[in-house]
C-alpha positions, 0 to 999 in steps of 0.5 A: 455479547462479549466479542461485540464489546471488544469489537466496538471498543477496538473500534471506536478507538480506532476510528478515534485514533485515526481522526485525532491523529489526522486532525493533529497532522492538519494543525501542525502543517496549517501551522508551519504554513507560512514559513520554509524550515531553515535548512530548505530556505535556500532550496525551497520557496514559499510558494512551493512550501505553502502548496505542499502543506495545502496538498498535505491538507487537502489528502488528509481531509478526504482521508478523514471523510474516507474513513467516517464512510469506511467506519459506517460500512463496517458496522453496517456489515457487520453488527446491523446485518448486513453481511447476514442479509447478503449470505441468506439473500446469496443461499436462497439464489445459489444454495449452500456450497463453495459457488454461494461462498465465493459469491458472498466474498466477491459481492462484498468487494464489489461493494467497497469498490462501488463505495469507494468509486467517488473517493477515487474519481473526487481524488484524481480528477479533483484533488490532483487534478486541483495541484497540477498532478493528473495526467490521466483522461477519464477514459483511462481511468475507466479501462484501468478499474475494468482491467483491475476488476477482470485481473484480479477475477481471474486470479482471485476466484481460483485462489478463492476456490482453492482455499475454500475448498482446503476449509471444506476438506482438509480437517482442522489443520485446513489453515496451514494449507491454506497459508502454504498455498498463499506463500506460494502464490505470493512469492510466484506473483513476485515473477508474474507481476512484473512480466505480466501484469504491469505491462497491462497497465504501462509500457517499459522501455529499455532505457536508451544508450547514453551517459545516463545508463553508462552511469547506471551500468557502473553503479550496478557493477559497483554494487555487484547487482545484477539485473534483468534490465533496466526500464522507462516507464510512462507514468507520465500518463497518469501522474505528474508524480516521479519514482524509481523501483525494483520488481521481480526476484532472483533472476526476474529482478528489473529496474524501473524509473518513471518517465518523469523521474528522469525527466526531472532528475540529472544523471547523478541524482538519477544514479543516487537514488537507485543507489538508495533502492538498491541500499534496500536490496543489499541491506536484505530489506526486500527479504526480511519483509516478506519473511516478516510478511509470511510469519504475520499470514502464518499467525493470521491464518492460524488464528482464522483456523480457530476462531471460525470454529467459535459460534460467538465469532459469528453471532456477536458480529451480526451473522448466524452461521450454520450450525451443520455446514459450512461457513468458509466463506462466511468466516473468511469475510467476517475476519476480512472485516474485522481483523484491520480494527485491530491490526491497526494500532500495530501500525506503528511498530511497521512504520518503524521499521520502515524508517529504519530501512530508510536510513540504511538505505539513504546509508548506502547510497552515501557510501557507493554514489553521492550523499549530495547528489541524494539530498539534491534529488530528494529536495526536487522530489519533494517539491515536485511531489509537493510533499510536506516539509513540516509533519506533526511528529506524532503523527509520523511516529505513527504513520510514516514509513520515511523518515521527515524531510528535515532528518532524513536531509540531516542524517544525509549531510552528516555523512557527506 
C-alpha cells in the first residue's frame, strides 16, 4: 500500500496544481481585460485585447473540465480496477502472450481516444469555431481521426510487438534494447514524417517565384543553411491559425509556411520570422532537444526495467499480475499512466529552457534580418492567433514555452 500513498499524493497535487494554476491564469486575464498594455496600445485595439483574453479564457476552461475527466480515467484504470477488468476480460478471449498485450495497450488508446472524442469535436467546432478560427467541415475531421487511427496501427502495433518481444526475450538488460530501438525510430521518423506522412494530411507547394522567396533564397545564404526546399502548406483548411516550421534532418531538412502566414504577413516579416526558426537551428536548439529527449527515455526505460519487476508496482495500482508469466504489456500501460503524475511537476524546468531558446532565437533574427520587422509579425501573430497579451506570471513560469508578449517585445526593441 505504500506506492498507492505515493501515487494519490502525487496525484491529488497534481491535479490540484494544475486547477489553481489555471484558475490563477483566468483571474489575472479576466482581470487585465479592459485594458491594452501600454506598449501595444498603438498596435493593438481594445476590441482584439478583449477577445483574445476571452479566447485565453475560454481554452482554459475547457482545459479545466479535460482534466477533472482525465483525473477520473486514471483512477478509474488504475486504483478501482479497471485495467485489471480489461487485461482478464482480453486473456480470457485471447489468452496469455504478446497478441492479448498488444491488445490491452491498444484497448486503452482507444479508450482515451473515445473519452477524449467530444473535447476535441466541443473544441473545433465550438470553441474555434466561437472565435472565428475553424476552417474545417466535419467531414475532414472525421477523414483526419481515421487516418490518424489507421497511421499510427501501422506504426504503432509493429513498434509495440518489437518492444514486447525484447520484455519477453532479451533478459534483464531488455530496456536498453528496447530504448536503442526507440532512438532509432525516432530519429527515422525524423525523415519519414515530413516525406510521408504530412502529406497525408496536407498539400505542399514549392513556393512560388517571386520577391518573396528572392528574399528568403538570400536569408538562406546569409545564414549558410541549406535546405531541401522551401513549401506552402494549406492549413488554411483548417484553422485560421498561421505558422512557419522546420522538418526533416540533415539532408531531408525542408522549410514550411502556412498559407496563411504569408497571407498575413509582408515579405519582411515573412523572412523575420524564418530568421527566428532557423535561430533555432544554429543555436543547436533542434539537436540539444533530442538529446536531451533520448537521455530522459534512457532514464524512463531504465527505471521501467526495474519497476515492472516489483509485485507491489502492479498491486498497489489495482492490477494483479502474473506471478509465472509475462507482464509486458501490463507493465508498460500501468507505467504509460502513471508516470505524467509525476513528470508533470518537472514542467517548469522544460518551460524554462524553452523560453530560453526563444530569446536566442528572437537574438538571431535581430542579428541576420530585421528585429522590427519580428516585432511587427509577432504583433500580428498575436492578434490573429488571439493570443493573450497579459498572462498570470506564475502561470507562465510554469507552462509557457515563449516568453510573455510584453518581454519578449521588449527584449526585441533593445536590440533593434
Amino acid at each position: 500500500m505504500t506506492f498507492t500513498i505515493v501515487f494519490l499524493l502525487a496525484f491529488l497535487a497534481s491535479f490540484g496544481l494544475r486547477h489553481w494554476l489555471a484558475q490563477r491564469q483566468i483571474r489575472y486575464v479576466a482581470n487585465h481585460r479592459e485594458q491594452v498594455p501600454p506598449d501595444f496600445v498603438q498596435k493593438v485595439t481594445l476590441a482584439e485585447h478583449q477577445k483574445a483574453a476571452d479566447y485565453t479564457i475560454a481554452k482554459l476552461r475547457l482545459g479545466i473540465l479535460e482534466n477533472g475527466v482525465s483525473a477520473i480515467v486514471l483512477i478509474a484504470f488504475t486504483l478501482l480496477g479497471g485495467l485489471q477488468i480489461l487485461n482478464l476480460a482480453l486473456l480470457q478471449i485471447l489468452g496469455a502472450g504478446i497478441p492479448q498485450q498488444i491488445a490491452l495497450l491498444l484497448s486503452i488508446v482507444l479508450i482515451s481516444g473515445v473519452i477524449d472524442l467530444p473535447f476535441s469535436w466541443y473544441k473545433q467546432f465550438h470553441l474555434e469555431q466561437r472565435f472565428g478560427f475553424n476552417r474545417m467541415g466535419k467531414k475532414l475531421f472525421f477523414i483526419d481521426m481515421l487516418k490518424g487511427i489507421l497511421i499510427g496501427g501501422a506504426i504503432g502495433i509493429p513498434l509495440l510487438w518489437i518492444i514486447l518481444s525484447l520484455m519477453s526475450k532479451a533478459g534483464d538488460f531488455w530496456w536498453l534494447w528496447a530504448w536503442s530501438v526507440l532512438t532509432i525510430f525516432s530519429l527515422l521518423m525524423q525523415w519519414i514524417f515530413p516525406s510521408f506522412i504530412a502529406p497525408l494530411f496536407n498539400k505542399f507547394e514549392p513556393l512560388s517565384e517571386g520577391p518573396l522567396k528572392t528574399q528568403i533564397e538570400a536569408l538562406l545564404k546569409r545564414c549558410d543553411f541549406a535546405s531541401q526546399g522551401l513549401f506552402v502548406m494549406d492549413g488554411s483548411k483548417r484553422s485560421a491559425h498561421g505558422n512557419a516550421f522546420f522538418a526533416g534532418m540533415g539532408k531531408a531538412k525542408r522549410i514550411v509556411f502556412y498559407d496563411t502566414l504569408i497571407e498575413k504577413l509582408n515579405p519582411g516579416e515573412v523572412e523575420a520570422v524564418l530568421a527566428h526558426e532557423l535561430g533555432h537551428f544554429k543555436c543547436k536548439h533542434i539537436r540539444k532537444r533530442l538529446l536531451v529527449s533520448f537521455m530522459l527515455s534512457f532514464g524512463m526505460f531504465a527505471l521501467l526495467g526495474w519497476i515492472s519487476t516489483q509485485v507491489w508496482f502492479y498491486t498497489d495500482l489495482g492490477v494483479m499480475p502474473n506471478l509465472n508469466g509475462y507482464n509486458g504489456g501490463l507493465a508498460l500501460a500501468l507505467f504509460m499512466l502513471v508516470s505524467p503524475v509525476f513528470s508533470f511537476f518537472f514542467t517548469p524546468l522544460a518551460s524554462l529552457a524553452s523560453r530560453k531558446h526563444e530569446y536566442e532565437a528572437d537574438g538571431f533574427a535581430a542579428s541576420k534580418s530585421s528585429a522590427s520587422d519580428l516585432i511587427s509579425a509577432l504583433v500580428k501573430l498575436y492578434q490573429d492567433n488571439a493570443s493573450t497579451l497579459t498572462p498570470d506570471p506564475i502561470y507562465t513560469a510554469f507552462y509557457s514555452s515563449h516568453p510573455p508578449a510584453p518581454l519578449r517585445i521588449a527584449n526585441l526593441q533593445r536590440q533593434a
